[in-house]
Every structure is written in C-alpha cells, then in structure tokens.
BABALO-936317 format. One record per atom (N, C-alpha, C, CB): x, y, z. Coordinates in steps of 0.001 Angstrom, whole numbers, plus 500000, padded with zeros to 6 digits. Glycine has a CB too. Example, Ala and Ser with C-alpha at 12.3 -4.5 7.8 and 13.67 -1.06 7.14 Angstrom:
// BABALO-936317
513190494310507800/512300495500507800/513200496700507800/511308495527509046/512850497750507080/513670498940507140/512900500030507870/514084499402505725/
// end
This chain:
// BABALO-936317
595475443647326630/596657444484326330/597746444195327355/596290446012326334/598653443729326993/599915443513327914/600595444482328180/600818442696327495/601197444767329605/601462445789330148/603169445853330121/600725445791331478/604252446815329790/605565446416329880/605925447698330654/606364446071328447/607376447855331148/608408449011331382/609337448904330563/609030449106332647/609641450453330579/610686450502329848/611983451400330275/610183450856328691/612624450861330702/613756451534331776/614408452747330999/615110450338332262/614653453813330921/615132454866330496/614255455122328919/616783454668330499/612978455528329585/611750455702328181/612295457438327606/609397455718328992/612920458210328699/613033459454328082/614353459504327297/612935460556329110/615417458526327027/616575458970326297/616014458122325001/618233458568327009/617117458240323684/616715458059322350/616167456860322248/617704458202321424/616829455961323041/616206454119322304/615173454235323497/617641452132322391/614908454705324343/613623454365325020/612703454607324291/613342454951326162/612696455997324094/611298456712323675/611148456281322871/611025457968323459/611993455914321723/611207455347320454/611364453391320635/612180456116318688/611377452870321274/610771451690321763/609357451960322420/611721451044322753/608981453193323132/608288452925323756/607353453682322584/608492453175325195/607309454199321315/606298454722320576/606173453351319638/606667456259319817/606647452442319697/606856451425318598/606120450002319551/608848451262318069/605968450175320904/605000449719321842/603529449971321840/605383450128322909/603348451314321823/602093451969321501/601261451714320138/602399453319321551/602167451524319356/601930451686317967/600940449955318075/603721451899316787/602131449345318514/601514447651318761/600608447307319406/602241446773319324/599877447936320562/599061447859321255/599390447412322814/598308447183320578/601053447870322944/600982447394324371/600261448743325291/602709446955324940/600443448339326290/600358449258327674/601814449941328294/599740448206328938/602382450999328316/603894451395328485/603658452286329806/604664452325327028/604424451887330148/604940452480332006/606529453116331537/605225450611333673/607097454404331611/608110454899331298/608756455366332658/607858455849330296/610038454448333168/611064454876333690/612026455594333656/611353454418333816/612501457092334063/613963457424333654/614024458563334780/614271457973331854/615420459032334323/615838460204335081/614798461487334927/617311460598334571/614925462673335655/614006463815335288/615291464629335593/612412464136336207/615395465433334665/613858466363334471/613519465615332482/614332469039334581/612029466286332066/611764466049330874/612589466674330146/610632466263330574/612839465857328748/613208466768327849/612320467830327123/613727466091327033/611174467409327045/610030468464326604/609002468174327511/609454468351325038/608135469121327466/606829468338327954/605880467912326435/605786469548329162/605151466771327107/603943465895326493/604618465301325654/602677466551325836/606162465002325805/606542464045325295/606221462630324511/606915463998325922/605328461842325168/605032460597325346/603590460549324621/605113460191326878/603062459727323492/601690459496323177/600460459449324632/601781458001322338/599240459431324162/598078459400325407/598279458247326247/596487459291324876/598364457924327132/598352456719327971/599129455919328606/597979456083327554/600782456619328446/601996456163328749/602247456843329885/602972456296327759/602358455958331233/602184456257332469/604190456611332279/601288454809333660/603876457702333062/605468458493332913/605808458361334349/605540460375332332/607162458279334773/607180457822336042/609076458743336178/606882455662336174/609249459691336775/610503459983336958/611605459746338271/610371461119336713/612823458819338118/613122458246339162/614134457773339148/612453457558339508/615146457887339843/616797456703339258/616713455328339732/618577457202340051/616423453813339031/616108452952338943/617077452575340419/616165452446337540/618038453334340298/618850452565341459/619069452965342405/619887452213341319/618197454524342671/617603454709344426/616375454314344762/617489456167344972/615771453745344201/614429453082344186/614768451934344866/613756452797342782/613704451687346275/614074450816346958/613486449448346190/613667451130348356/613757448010346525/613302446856346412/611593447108346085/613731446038347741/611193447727347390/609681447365346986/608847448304345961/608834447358348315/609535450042346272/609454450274344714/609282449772343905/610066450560344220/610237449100343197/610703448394341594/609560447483341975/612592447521341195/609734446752342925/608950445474342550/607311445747342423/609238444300343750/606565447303343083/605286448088342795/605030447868341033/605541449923343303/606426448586340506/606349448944339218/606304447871338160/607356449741339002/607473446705338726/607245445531337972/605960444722338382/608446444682338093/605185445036339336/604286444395339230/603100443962338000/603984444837340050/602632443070337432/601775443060336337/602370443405335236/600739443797336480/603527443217335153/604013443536333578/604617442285332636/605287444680333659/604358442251332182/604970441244330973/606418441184330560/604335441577329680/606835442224329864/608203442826329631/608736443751330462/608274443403328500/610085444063330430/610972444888331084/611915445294329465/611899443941332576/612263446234329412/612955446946328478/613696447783329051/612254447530327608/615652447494329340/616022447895330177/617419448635328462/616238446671331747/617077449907328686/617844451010327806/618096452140328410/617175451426326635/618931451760329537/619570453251330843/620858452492330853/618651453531332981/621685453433331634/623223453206332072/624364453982330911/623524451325332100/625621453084331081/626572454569330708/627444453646329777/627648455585332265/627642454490329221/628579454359327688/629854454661327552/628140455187326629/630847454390326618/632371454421326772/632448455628326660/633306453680325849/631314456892326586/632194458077326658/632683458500327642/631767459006326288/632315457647329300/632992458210330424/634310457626330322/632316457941331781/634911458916331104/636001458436331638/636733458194332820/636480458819331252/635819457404333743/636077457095335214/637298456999335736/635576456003335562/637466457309336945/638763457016337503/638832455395337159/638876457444339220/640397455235337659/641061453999337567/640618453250338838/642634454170337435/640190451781338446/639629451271337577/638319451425337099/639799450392337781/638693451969335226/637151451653334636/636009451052334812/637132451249333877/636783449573334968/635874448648334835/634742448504336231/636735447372334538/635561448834337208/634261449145338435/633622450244338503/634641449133339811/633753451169337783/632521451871337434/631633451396336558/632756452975337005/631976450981335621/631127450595334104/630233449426335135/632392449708332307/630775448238335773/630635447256336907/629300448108337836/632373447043337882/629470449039338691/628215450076339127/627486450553338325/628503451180339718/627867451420337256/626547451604336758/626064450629336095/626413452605336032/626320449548335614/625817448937334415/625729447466334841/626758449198333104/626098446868335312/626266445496335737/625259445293336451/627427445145336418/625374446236337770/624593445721339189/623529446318339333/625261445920340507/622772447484338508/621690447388338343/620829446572337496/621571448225338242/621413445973336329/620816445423335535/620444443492336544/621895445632333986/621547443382337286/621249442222338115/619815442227338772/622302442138339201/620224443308339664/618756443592340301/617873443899339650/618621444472341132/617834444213339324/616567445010338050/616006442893337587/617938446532335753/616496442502337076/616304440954336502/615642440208337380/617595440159336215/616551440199338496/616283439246339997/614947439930340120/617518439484341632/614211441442340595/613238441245341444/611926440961339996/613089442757342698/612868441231338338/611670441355337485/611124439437337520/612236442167335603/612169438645337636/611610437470337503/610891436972339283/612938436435336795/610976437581339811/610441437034341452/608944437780341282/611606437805343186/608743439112340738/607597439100340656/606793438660339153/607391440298341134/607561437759338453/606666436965337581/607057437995336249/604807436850338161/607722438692335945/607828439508334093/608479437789333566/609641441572333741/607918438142332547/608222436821331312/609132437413330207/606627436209330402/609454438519330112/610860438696328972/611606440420329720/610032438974326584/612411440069329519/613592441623329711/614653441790328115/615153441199331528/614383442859328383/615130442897327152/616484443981327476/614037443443325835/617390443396326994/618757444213327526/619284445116326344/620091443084328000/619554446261326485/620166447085325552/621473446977325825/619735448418325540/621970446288324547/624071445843324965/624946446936324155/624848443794324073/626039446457323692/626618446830323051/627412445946322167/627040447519323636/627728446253320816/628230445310319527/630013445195320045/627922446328317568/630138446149321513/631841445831321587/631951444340322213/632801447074322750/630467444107323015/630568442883323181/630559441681322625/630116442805323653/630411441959320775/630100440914320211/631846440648319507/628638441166319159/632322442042319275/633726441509319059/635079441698320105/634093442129317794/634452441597321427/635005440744322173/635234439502322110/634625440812322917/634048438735321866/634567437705321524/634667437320320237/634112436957322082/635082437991319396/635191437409317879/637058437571317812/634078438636316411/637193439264318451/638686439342317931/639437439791319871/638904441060316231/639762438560320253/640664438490321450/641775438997321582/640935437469321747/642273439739320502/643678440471320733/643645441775320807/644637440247319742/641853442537320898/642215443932320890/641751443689322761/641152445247319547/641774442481323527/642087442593324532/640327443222325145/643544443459324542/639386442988325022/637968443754325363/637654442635325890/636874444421324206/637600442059326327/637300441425327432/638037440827328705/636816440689326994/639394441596328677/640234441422329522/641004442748330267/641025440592328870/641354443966329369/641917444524330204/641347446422329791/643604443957330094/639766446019328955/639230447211328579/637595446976329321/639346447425326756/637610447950330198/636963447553331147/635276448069330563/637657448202332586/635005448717329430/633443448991329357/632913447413328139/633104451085328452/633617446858327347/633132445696326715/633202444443327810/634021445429325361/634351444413328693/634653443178329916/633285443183330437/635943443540331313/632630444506330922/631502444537331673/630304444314330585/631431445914332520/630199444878329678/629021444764328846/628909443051328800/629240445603327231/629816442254328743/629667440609329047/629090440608329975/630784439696329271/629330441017331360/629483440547332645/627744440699332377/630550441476333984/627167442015332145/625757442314332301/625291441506331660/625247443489331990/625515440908330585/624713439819329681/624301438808330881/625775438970328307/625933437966330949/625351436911331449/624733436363332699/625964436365331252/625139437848333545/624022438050334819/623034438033334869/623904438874335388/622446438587333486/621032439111333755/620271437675333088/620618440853332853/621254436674332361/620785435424332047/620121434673333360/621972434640331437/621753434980333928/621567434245335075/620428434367335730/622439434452335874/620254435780336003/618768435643336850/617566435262335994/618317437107337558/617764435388334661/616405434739334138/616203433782334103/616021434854333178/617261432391334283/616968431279333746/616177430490334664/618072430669333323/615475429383333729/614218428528334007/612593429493334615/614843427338335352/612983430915334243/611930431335335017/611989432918333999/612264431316336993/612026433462333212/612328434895332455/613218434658331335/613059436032333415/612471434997330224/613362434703329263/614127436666329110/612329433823327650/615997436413328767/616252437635328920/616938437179327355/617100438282330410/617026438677326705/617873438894325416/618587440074325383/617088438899324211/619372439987324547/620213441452324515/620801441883322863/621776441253325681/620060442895322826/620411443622321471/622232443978321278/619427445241321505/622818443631320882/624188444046320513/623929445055319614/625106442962319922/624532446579320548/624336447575319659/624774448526319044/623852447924319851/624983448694317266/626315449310317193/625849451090316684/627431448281315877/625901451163315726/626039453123315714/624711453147315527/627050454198314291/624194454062316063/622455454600316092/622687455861315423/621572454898317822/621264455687314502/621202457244313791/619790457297313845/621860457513312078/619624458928314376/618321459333314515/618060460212315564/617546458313314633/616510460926315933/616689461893316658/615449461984317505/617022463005315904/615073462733318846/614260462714319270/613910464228319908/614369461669319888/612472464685320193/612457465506320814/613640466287322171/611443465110321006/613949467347322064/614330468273323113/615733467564323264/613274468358324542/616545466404322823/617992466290323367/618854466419321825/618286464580324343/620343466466322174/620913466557321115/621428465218321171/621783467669320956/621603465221319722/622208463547319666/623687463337319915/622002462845318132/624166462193320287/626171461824320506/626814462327319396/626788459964320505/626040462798318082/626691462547317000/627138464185316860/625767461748315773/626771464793317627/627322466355317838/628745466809317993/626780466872319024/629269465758318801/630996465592319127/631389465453317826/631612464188320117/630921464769316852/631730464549315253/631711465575314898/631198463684314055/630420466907314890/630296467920314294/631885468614315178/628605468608314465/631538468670316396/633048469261317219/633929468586316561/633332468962318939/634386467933316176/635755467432316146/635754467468314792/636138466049316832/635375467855313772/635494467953312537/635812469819312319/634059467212311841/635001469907313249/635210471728313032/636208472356313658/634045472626313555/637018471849314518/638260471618315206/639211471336314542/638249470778316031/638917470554313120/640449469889312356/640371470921312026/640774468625311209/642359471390311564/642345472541310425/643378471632309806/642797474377310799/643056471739308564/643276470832307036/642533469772306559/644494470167306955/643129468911306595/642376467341306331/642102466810307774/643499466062305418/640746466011307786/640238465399308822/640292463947308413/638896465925309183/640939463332309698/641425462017309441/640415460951310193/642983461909309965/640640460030309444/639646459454309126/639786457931309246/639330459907307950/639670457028310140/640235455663310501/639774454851309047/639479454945312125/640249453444308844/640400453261307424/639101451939307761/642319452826306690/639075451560308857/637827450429309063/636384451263308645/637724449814310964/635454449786309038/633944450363308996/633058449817310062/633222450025307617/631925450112310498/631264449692311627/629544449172311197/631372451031312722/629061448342311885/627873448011311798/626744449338312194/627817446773312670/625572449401311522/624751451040311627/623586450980311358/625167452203310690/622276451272312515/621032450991311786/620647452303312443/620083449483312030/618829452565312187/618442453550312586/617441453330313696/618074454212311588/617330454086314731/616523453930316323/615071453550315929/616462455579317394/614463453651314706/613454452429314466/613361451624314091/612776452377314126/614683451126313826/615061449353313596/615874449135314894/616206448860311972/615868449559316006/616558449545317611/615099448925318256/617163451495318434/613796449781317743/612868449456318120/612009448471318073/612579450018317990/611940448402316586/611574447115316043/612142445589316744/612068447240314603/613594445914316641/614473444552317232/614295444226318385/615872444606317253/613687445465319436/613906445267321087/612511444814320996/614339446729322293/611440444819320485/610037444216320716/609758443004319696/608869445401320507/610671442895318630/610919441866318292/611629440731319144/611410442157317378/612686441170319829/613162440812320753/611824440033321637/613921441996321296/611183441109322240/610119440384323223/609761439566322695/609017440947323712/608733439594321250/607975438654320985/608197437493320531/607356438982320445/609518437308320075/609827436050319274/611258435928319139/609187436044317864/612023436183320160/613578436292320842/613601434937321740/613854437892321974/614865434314322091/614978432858322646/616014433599323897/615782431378321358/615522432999325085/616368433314326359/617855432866325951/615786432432327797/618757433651326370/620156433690326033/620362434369324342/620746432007326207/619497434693324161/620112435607322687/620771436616322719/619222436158321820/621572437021322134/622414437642322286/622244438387320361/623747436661322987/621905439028320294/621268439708318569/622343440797318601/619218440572318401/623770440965317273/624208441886317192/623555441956315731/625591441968317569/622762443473315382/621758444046314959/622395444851313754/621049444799316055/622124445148312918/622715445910311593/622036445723310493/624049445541311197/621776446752310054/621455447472308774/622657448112307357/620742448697309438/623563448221307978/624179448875307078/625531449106307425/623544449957306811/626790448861306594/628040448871306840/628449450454306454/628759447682306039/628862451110307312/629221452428307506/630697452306307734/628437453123308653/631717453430306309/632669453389306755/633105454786307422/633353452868305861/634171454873308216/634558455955308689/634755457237307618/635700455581309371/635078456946307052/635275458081305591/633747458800304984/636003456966303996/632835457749305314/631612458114304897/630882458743306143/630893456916304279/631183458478307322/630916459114308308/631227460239308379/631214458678309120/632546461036308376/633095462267308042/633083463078307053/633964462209308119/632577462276305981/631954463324304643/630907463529305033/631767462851303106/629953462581305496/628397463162306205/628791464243306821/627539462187307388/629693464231307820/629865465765309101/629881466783307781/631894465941310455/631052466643306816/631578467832306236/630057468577305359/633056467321305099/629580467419304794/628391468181304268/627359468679304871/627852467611303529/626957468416306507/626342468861307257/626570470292307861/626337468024307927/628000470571307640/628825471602308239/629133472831306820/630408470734308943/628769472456306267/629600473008304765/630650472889304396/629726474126304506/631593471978304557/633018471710304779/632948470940303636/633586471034306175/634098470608302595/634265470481301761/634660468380302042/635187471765301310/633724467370301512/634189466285302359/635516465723301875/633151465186302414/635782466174300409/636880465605299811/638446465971301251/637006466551297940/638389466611302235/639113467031303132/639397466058304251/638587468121303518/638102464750304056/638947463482304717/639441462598304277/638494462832305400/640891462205305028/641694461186304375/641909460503305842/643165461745303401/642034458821304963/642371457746305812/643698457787305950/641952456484305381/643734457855307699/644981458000308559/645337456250308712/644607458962310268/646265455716308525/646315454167308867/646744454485310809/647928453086307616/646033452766311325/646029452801312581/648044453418313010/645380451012313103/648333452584312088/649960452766312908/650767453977312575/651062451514312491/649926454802312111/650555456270311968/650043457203312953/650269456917310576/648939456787313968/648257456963315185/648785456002316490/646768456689314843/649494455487316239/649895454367317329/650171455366318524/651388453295316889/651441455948317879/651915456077319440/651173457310319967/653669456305319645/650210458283318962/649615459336319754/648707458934320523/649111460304319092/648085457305320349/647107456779321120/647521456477322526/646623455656320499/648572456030322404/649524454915323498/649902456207324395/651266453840322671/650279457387323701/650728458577324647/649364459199324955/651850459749323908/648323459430324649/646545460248325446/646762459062326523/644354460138324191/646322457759326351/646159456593327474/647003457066328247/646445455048327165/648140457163328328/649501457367329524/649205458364330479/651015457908328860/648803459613329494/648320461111330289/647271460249330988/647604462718329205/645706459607330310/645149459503330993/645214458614332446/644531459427330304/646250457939332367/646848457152333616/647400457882334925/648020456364333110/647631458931334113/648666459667334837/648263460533335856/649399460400334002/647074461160335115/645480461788335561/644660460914336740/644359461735334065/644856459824336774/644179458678337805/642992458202337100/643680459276339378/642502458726335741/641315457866335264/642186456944333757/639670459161334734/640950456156333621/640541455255332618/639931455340331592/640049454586332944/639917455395329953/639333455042329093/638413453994329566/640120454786328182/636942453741329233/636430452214329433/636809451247328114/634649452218329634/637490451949327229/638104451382325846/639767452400325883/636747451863324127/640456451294325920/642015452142325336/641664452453324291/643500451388325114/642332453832324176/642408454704322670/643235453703321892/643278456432322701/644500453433322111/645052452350321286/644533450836321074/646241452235321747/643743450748321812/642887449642321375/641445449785320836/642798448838322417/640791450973320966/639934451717319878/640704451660318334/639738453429320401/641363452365318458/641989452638317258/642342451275316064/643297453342317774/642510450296317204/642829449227316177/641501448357315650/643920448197316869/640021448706316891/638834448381316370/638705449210315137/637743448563317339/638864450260314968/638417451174314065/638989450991312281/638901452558314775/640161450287312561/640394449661311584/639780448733311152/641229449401311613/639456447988311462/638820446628310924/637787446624310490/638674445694311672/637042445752309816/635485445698309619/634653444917310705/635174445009308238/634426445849311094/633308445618312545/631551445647312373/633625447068313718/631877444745311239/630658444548310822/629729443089310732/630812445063309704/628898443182311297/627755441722311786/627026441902310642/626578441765313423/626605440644310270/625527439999309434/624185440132309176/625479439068309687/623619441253308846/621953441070309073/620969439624309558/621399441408307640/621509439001308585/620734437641308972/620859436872309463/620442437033308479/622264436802310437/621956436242311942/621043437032312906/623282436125312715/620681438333312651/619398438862313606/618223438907313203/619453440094314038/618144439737311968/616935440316310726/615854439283310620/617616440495308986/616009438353310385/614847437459310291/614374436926311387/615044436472309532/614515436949312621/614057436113313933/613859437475314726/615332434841314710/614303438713314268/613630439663315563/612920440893314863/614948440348316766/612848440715313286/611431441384312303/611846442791312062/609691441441313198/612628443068312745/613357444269311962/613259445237310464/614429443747311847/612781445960309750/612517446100309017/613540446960308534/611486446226309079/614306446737306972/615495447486306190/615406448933306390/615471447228304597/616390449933306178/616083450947306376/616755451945305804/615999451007307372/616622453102305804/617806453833304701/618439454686305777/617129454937303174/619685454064305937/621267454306307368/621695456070306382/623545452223307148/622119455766305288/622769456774305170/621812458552304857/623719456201304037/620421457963304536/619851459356304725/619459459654306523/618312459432303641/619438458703307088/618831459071308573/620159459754309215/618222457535309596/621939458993308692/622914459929309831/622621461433309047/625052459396309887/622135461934307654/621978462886307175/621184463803308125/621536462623306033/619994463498308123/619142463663308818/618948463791310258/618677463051308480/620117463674311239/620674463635312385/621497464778312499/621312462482312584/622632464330311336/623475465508311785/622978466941311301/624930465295311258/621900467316310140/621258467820310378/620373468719311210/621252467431310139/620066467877312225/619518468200313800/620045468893314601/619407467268314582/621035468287314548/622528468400315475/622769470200315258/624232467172314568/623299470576313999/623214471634313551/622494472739313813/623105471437312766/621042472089313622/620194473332313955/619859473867315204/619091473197313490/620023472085316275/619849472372317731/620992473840318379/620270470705318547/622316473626317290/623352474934317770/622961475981317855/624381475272317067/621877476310316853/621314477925317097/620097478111317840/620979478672315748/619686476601318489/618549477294319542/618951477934320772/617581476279320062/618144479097320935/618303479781322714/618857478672323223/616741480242323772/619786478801324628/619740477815325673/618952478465327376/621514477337325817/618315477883327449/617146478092328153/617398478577329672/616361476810328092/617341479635329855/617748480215331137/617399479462332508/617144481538331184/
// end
C-alpha cells in the first residue's frame, strides 16, 4: 500500500481526494489547519495531523514526507483576498513559496509525484494576453509562477502536475461552501439580478478527485490539466441561486461587460485608494466573464480517468446546502 500526503485534507478538495485515496487503497496522512470541522471526519486509518505547512520547520515536513510516494498539495489562498498593494506579493507568500519548499524538501527526501492544485485563470493567461493575467493581475501572474517552480524543483528527480481549476460544485461535512456569497449577492439585488453574458468551465469535487489521483497515477511531469465537465453559463448560475432561494429565476438578465465598465474601473480606484489590491481587477474580471472560458474535456478526460458527471444537479445540490447551513445554531 503506498503511502501519500495530502496538504490541506480538511478543506473541500482535500477531503474528498483524500476519501477517493482510501477508496483506492492508498495509505493517507492528512495535513491542514485546525481546528476540525467536525469530529471523525476522516474514514478508519487516515493519520490526521493539524499544523500550518509553513510554520513547520524543514525537519518537520521532511518527518512527514518521509516514506511517501505522493504529495497532494490543495492549501493556500484564492482571489477572494484582497491584500494590500501589491497583490501579487501576497498571493507570491502564500502560494508560491510554500509550494517551492514544500517540492524541494518532497523530492530530497525521495516522493515520486506532487500534485498541485492550480487554477484555470492560469490556463487563460496564457490563451487570452489582453485581459493582462499574467502581467499586471497579480493572483493568475502567481498561479504561473507556482507551476513552474514547483516543476522546477521536480525535474529529473519528481514528477509534478497541476490540475487547472475552474468552478467546483459540491459539499463537505461541517464548512459552508464559496458558493454562499452568490446566495448573498442575489438576495441583496432588488429587481433583476445581473448576470455577465460569458460562461465558465465546471466539474464536481469528485471529478477534482478523480483527476488529482489520476493525476498521480498516469499524469506526465510538467502537465499542466485544465479539467472540465461542463460549460456553465452565468445566467444558469443565477437561476440556480434564484431557485435555491425561492426567487423567481426569470429575474436574471445579461448585463453586457461595457455597461459595467466604468463601475468596475471606479470599485478598482476605491480599492487603490484604500491601499489594497484585487488579486484579479474587477475590470479585468469582468471582461473574463464575458467570454467563453471554457477548456476541452479531452485534452484532460482521457489521460487523468476522470469520470462524467452531472454539474448542473450537484451546483443544485450545493446551493441547497448552503441554504440549510443558514438555519443551523452557530456554535457558542
């Protein structure tokens, strides 16, 4: 039985990587922040370990990576912060320079695959160069930077891959899901809720799972897998909220980007003004959001085993969650 870690086993894509490990017959060692979200979280035999990967000294990590096969690295921070100016050296701290180290000591003590949890802004970074994401929007600039670092430290000696990853739907014990802010911001519009006119790539956290141990087993060092199931448009996203909410969905209408221009261009300014950063300009969000930001199944689907899935009953089934989590006690 081969032994792996899995760097942030208690948030959504850990835990269910690390039940989709179990299921396979590995051995799982679970890294993350504490406190639990529930207790007995984790199936029988999944050594639980609570700890921030990046006060953990050298010989720590290298205790933990000892004897393991894989590394499954699904921790760090997402464009919802909004760091002081400059973004990009925060996104750069949390996300860059642990994932370096984390690589460096996994290949010195001998792991044979890491698997990187990315993001799909990095894949149209480089597809569409004029919404500027890899130059002057500092959370996709970095989501590169982590790729090809963590190559770097793998090569001739660790094979590393990275899931490009775009909207997750699904849910896990004791946390609420990101997709709660839609419920806020839909219940916040009064009239019509507007609705960007693009669509985005969308699978569900057991095809996240599937792909990241697909990934291990039959993934090529330097892959780079942007992952999708299903083309989700914004309109269909916001009728999901409305019917989750009781809200009537016929109430969203597509706002075009340039009738949002300048309210985008004016939030960014405040936020300048404020001393922080978007890690994505709103006006350069906005113009992703238009487009079809949508990847190919079968440049990933067949080489990392992924299995089809049904996207639009699981965001059902989420926001769902989302909902009901509103009327639980909050826990003194």
């Amino acid at each position: 039985m081969s032994a792996v870690l899995v760097i942030g086993g208690t948030g959504l894509l850990g835990y269910h990587t690390t039940l989709e490990l179990v299921s396979r017959g590995y051995q799982v060692t679970s890294l993350s922040l504490p406190p639990m979200p529930v207790e007995d979280l984790f199936p029988a035999g999944v050594e639980n370990v609570l700890a921030d990967v990046t006060e953990l000294t050298d010989a720590e990590l290298l205790a933990l990576l000892d004897g393991k096969h894989s590394v499954f690295y699904a921790a760090g921070a997402d464009e919802r912060v909004t760091p002081p100016i400059p973004a990009a050296r925060y996104f750069h701290e949390a996300n860059v320079l642990p994932t370096q180290r984390l690589a460096r000591l996994a290949r010195q003590v001998g792991v044979a695959k890491f698997v990187l949890y990315g993001s799909y802004t990095a894949e149209f970074a480089e597809r569409w160069p004029d919404l500027g994401y890899r130059t002057r929007n500092g959370y996709p600039r970095t989501r590169l930077a982590q790729e090809e670092l963590a190559y770097l430290e793998g090569d001739g000696a660790m094979d590393v891959m990275t899931l490009r990853l775009p909207y997750i739907f699904g849910t896990m014990p004791g946390r609420t899901p990101l997709w709660q802010m839609f419920i806020d911001i839909v219940r916040g519009s009064a009239g019509f809720i507007a609705a960007s006119a693009g669509s985005t790539s969308a699978v569900t956290v057991t095809q996240v799972a599937q792909a990241a141990v697909g990934a291990m087993e039959r993934g090529r060092h330097g892959g780079r897998y942007a992952i999708n199931g299903y083309e989700l448009t914004y309109v269909e996203l916001y009728r999901a909220v409305c019917e989750a909410i009781g809200r009537d969905p016929e109430q969203v209408a597509v706002v075009p980007y340039e009738a949002t221009r300048a309210t985008l261009e004016r939030i960014d300014a405040q936020a300048a003004a404020a001393g922080v950063e978007h890690g994505i300009h709103l006006v350069d969000s906005g113009l992703f959001q238009e487009r079809r930001a949508v990847s190919d199944p079968a440049d990933s689907q067949p080489e990392l085993g992924y299995a089809d899935d049904d996207i639009p009953a699981a965001l059902a089934a989420t926001l769902r969650y989302c909902v009901a989590r509103e009327s639980e006690p909050v826990p003194a």
